[in-house]
N, C-alpha and C positions, 0 to 999 in steps of 0.2 A: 196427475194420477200418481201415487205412489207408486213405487216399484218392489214386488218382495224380496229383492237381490238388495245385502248390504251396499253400500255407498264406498266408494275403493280410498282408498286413500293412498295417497305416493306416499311411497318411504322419505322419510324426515330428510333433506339435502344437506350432508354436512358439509358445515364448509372447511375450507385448509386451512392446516394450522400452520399458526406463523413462527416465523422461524424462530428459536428460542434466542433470546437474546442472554449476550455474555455481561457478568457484571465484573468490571476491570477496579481495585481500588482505586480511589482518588490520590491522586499525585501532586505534591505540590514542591517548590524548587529546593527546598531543602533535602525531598529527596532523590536530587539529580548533585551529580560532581557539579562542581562553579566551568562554567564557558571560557574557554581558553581561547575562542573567537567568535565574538559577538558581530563581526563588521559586517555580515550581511541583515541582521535584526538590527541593528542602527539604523543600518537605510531604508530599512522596511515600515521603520517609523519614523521619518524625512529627518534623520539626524544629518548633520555635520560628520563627515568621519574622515579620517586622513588618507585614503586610497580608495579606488574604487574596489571595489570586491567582486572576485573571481570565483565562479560555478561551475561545476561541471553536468552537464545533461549524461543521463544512464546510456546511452551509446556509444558515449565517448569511451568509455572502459571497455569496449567489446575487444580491444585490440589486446587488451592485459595475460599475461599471460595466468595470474589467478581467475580470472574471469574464465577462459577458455576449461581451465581445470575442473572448474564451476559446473558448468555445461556441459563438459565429457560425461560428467555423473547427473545432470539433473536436466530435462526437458525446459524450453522456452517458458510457458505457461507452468510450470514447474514451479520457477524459479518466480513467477509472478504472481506466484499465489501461494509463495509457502514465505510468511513472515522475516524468519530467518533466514531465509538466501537470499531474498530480497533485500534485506539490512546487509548483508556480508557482501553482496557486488555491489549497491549505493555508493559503501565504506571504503570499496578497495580502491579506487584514483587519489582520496583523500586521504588514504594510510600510507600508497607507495609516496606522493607530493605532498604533505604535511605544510611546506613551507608556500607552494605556489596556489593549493584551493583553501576558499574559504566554506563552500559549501557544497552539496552534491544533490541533484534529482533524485529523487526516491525510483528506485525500479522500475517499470510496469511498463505495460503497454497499451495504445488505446480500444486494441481487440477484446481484451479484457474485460468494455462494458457489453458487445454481443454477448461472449460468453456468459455473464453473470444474467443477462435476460432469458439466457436459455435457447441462444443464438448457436449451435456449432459450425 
């Protein structure tokens, strides 16, 4: 039997919008300076290379005294999620020892993936 009450209808569910994505130019090596040490990308592509090549993992430089300067002004999570102080502590074992690292750990931490799920 019909009913003489309209028929309800849910409001339309929107759904969430995604997060806008960034578009970065395309880069290619001409527009980077030429590698003044290539010897851990040698060995990452099974070359031959004449020493073995030296890393430093990001908490090895917690002892630096820029690193602490870093920190004075900027929180933990701070610094691992702000691009640039993240490049700038990476950088700084391989700025003070130029001649002893070949390469550096990129910043960050692995709490970092709770946080970005929306884990605090």
């Amino acid at each position: 039997m019909p009913s003489d009450t309209p028929a309800t209808t849910s409001p339309k569910e929107e759904k969430p919008t995604k997060r806008q994505r960034i578009s970065y130019p395309l880069k290619t090596d001409a527009d980077f300076p030429p590698l003044t040490n290539d010897l851990i990308l040698r060995v990452a592509r099974g070359e031959k290379v004449e020493r073995v090549p030296v890393w430093i993992m990001r908490q090895a430089g917690r002892y630096l005294p820029e690193f602490r300067e870093v920190r004075a002004k900027h929180g933990f999570f701070d610094v691992c999620r702000t691009p640039e102080l993240a490049c700038e502590v990476t950088l700084q074992p391989i700025d003070r020892y130029p001649s002893l690292l070949d390469a550096s750990i990129i910043f960050s931490d692995i709490l970092v993936v709770p946080q970005a799920l929306g884990l605090e």
